[in-house]
KEKE-3310 file (N, C-alpha, C; in steps of 0.2 Angstrom, whole numbers, plus 5000, padded with zeros to 4 digits):
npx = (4860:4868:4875:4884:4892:4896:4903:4913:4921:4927:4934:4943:4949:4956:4963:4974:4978:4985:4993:5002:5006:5008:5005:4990:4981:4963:4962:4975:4970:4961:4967:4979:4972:4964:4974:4977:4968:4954:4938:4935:4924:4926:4917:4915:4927:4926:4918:4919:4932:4928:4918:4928:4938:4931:4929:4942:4952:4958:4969:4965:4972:4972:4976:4978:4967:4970:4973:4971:4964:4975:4975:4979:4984:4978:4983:4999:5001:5014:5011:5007:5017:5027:5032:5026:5031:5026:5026:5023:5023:5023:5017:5021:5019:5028:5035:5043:5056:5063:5077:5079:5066:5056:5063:5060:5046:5045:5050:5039:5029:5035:5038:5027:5016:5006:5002:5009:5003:5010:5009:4998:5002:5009:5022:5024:5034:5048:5049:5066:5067:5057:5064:5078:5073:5068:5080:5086:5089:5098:5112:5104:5092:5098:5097:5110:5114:5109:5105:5094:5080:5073)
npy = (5050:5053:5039:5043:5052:5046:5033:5042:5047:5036:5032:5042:5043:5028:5032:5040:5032:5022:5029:5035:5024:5019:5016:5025:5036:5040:5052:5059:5053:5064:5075:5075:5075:5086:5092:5091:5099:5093:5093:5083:5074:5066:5058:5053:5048:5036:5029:5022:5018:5009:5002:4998:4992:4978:4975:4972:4981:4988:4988:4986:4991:4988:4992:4997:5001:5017:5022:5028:5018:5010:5013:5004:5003:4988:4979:4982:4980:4973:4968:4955:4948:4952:4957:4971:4984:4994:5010:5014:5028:5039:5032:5028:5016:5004:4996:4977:4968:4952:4942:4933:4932:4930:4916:4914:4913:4901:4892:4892:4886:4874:4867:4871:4868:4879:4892:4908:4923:4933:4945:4951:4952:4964:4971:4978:4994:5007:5017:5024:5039:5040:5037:5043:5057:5057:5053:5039:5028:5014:5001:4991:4991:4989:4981:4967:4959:4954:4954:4965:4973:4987)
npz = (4919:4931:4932:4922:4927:4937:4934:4924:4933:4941:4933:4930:4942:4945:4932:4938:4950:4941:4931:4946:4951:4963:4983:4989:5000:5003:5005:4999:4983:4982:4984:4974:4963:4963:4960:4947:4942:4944:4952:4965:4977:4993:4998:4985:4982:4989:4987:4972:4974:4982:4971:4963:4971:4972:4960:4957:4952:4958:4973:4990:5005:5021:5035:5050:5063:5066:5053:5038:5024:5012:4995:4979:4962:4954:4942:4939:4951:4962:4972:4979:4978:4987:5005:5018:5025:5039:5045:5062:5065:5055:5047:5034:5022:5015:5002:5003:4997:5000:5004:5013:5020:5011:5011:5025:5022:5011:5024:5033:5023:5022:5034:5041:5034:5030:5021:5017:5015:5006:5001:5009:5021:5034:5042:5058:5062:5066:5055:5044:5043:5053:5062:5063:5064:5078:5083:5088:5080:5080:5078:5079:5071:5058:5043:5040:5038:5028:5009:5007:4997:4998)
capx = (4865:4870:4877:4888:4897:4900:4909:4921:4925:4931:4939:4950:4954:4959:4970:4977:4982:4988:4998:5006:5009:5009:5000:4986:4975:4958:4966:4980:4970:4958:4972:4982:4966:4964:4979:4975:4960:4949:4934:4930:4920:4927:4911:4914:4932:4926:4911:4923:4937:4926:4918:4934:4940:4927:4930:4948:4954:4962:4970:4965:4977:4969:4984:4976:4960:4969:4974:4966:4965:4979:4974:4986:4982:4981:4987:5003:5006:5018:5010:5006:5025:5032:5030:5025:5033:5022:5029:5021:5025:5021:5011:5022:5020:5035:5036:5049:5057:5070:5077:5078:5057:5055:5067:5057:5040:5047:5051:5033:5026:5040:5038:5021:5012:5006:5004:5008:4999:5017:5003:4993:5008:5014:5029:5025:5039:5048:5054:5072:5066:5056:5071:5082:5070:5068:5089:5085:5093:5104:5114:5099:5087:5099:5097:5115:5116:5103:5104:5087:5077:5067)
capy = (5055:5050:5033:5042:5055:5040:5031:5048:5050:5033:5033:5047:5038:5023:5033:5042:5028:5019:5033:5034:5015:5018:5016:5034:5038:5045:5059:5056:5054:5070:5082:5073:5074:5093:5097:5089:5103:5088:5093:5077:5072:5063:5052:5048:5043:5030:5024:5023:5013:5001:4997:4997:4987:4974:4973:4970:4983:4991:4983:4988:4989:4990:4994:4997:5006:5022:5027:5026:5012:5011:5009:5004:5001:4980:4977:4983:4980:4966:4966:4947:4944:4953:4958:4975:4988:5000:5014:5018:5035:5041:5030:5028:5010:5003:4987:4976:4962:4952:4934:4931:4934:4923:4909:4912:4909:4895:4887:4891:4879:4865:4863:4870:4866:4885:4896:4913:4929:4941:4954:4954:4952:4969:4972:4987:4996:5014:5019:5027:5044:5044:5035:5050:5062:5056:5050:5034:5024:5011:4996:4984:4991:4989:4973:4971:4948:4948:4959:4968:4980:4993)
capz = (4919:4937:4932:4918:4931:4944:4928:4923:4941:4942:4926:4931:4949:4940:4929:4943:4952:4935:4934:4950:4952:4970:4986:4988:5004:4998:5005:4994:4979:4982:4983:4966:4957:4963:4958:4941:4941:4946:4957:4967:4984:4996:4998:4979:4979:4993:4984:4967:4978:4984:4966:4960:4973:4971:4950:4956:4947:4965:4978:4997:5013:5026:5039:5055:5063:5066:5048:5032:5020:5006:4986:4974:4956:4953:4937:4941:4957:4962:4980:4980:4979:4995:5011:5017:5030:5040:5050:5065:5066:5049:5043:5027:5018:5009:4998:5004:4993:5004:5000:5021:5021:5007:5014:5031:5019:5011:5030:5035:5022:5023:5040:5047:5031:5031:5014:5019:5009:5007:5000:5016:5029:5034:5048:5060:5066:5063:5047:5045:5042:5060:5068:5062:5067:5083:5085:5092:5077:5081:5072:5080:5066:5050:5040:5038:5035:5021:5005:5007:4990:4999)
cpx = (4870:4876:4884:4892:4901:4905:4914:4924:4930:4935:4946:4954:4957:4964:4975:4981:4987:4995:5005:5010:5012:5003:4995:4980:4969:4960:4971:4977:4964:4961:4974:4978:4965:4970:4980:4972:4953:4947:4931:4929:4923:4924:4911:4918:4930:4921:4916:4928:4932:4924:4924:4937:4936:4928:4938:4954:4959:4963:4969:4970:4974:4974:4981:4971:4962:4971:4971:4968:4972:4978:4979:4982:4982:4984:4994:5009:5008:5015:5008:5012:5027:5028:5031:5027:5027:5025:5022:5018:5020:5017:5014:5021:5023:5032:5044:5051:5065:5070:5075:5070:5056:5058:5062:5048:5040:5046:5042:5030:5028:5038:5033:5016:5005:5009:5003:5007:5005:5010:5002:4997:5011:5017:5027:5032:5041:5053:5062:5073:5064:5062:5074:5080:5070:5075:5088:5087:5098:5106:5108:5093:5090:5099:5105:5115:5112:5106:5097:5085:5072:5066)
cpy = (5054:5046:5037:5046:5051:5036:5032:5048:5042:5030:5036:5045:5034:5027:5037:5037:5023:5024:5033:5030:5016:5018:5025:5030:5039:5050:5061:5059:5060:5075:5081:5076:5083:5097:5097:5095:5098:5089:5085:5076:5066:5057:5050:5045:5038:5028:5021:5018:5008:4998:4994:4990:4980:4972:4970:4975:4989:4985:4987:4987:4992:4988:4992:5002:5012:5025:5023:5020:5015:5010:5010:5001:4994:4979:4976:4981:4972:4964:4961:4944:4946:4956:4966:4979:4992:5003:5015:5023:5039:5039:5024:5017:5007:4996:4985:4968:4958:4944:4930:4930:4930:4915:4909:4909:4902:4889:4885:4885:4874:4863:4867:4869:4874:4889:4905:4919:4934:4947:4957:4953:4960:4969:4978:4986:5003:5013:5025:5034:5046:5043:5042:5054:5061:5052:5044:5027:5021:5005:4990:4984:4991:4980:4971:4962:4948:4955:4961:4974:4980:4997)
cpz = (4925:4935:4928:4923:4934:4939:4925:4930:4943:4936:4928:4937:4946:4936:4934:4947:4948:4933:4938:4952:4961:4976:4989:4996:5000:5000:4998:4986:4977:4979:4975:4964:4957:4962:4949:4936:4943:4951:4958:4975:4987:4998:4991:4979:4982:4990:4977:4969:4978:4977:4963:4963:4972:4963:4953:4954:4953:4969:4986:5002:5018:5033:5046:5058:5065:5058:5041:5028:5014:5000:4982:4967:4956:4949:4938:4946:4959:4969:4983:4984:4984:4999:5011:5024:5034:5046:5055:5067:5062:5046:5035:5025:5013:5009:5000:5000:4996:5005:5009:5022:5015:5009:5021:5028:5016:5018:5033:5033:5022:5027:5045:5044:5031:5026:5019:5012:5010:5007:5004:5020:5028:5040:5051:5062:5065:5057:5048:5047:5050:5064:5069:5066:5075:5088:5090:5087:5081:5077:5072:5073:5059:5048:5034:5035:5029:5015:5006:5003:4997:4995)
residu = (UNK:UNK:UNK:UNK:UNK:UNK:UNK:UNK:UNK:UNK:UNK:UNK:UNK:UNK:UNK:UNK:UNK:UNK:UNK:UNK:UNK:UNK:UNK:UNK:UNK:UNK:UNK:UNK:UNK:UNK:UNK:UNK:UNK:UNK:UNK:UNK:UNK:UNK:UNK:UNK:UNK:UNK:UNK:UNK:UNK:UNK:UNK:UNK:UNK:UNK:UNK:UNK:UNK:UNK:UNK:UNK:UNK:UNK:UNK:UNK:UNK:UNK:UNK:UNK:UNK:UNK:UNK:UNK:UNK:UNK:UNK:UNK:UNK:UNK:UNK:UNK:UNK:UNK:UNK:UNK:UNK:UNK:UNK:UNK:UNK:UNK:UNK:UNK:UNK:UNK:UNK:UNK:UNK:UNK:UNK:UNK:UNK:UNK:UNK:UNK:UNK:UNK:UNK:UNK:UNK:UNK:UNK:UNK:UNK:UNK:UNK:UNK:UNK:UNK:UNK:UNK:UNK:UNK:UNK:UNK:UNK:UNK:UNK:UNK:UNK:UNK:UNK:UNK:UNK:UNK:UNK:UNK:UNK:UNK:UNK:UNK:UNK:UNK:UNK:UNK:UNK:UNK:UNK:UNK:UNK:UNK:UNK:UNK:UNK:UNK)
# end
């Protein structure tokens, strides 16, 4: 009977994340799931992540050791192909798609013979929102020579 709860529970994660198509704390996907109606344990989603993670069937970001891990559905997710932001401040985690960071991964392999993982490379820095908040923008932080999707 065990086995088959541990099974619904990450059933519903997995479509929660499938769902969202974005990156979820366990915090993150506790609350969602409870606003769903879904009662779940904190100790389950992390048991649930890791098999998941482990089939593949999630992708982990593991940021840095003061804030939580990031899961994002796999299927879906393009996070192989680009590089990835991290605020500081916030925490927040943006996908960044930008031809300059591709032209610099290119350069890497030309000429250091060096394959770099876009997936797993993320940039710290502050995101626009904290700049704002904290009015310490200026033109040194916009990326004005390249086209750049965030």
């Amino acid at each position: 009977m065990r086995g088959e709860y541990s099974t619904r529970q990450r059933a519903l994660i997995l479509e929660f994340m499938k769902e969202s198509g974005s990156h979820h704390t366990v915090s993150d996907i506790v609350e969602g799931l409870k606003s769903q109606g879904v009662n779940i344990g904190i100790a389950t989603v992390y048991r649930a992540l890791d098999r998941l993670t482990a089939t593949g069937e999630v992708k982990k970001f593991v940021i840095d050791e003061k804030s939580g891990a990031c899961y994002q559905y796999a299927s879906t997710s393009e996070c192989n192909r680009h590089f990835h932001l991290k605020c500081i401040r916030c925490g927040k985690l943006i996908h960044l798609s930008c031809e300059f960071l591709s032209e610099m991964e290119k350069h890497i392999l030309q000429d250091h013979g060096f394959v770099v993982s876009a997936g797993k490379t993320v940039i710290y820095g502050v995101c626009n929102a904290c700049s704002l908040d904290e009015k310490v923008k200026d033109d040194s932080q916009k990326c004005c020579l390249h086209e750049c999707e965030i």
